[in-house]
C-alpha positions in Angstrom: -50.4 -40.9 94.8 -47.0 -41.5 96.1 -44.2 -38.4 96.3 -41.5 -40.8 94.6 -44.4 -41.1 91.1 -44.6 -37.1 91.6 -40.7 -36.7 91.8 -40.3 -39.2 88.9 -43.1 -37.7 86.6 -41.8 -33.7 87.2 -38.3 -35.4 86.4 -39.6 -37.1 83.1 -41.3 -33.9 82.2 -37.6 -31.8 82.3 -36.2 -34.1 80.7 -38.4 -34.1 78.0 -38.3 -30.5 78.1 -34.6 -29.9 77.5 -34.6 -32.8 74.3 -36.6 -30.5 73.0 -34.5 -27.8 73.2 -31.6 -29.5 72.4 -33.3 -30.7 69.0 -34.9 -27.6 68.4 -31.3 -25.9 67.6 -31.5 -27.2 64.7 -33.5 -26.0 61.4 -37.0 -27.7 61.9 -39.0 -25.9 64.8 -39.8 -29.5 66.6 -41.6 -27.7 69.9 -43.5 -25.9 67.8 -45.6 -28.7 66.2 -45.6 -30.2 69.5 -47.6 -27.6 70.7 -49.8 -27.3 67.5 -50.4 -30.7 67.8 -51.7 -30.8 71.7 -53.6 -27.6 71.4 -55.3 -29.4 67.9 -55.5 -32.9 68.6 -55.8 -32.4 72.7 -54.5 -35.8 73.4 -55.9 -37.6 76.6 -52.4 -38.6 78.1 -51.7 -34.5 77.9 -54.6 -34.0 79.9 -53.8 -37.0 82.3 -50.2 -35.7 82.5 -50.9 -32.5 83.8 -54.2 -34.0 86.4 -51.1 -35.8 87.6 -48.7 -33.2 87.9 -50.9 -30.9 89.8 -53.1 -33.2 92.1 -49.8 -34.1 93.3 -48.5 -30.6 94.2 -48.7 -31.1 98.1 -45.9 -33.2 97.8 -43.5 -29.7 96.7 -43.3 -28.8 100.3 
């Protein structure tokens, strides 16, 4: 795993992240059935995100 994939998947993850907050403003709760739905369903590419988020962490140096 390359430090440019880390950099680009921690970047794709804020992003993400502050949509959500930006759409959330609004009158339906959207990050909260996001999170019912992972904690529920616990998706496989949630699970794979996060491997790949922190088997990469000893490129934060």
């Amino acid at each position: 795993m390359n430090k440019e994939s880390y950099l680009l998947t921690k970047l794709e993850c804020f992003l993400i992240i502050i949509t959500l907050i930006i759409i959330d403003v609004g009158p339906i709760p959207v990050t909260a059935f996001g999170l019912l739905f992972i904690l529920f369903r616990r998706p496989k590419w949630f699970k794979e995100l996060i491997d790949h988020i922190y088997l990469s962490k000893h490129f934060d140096d």
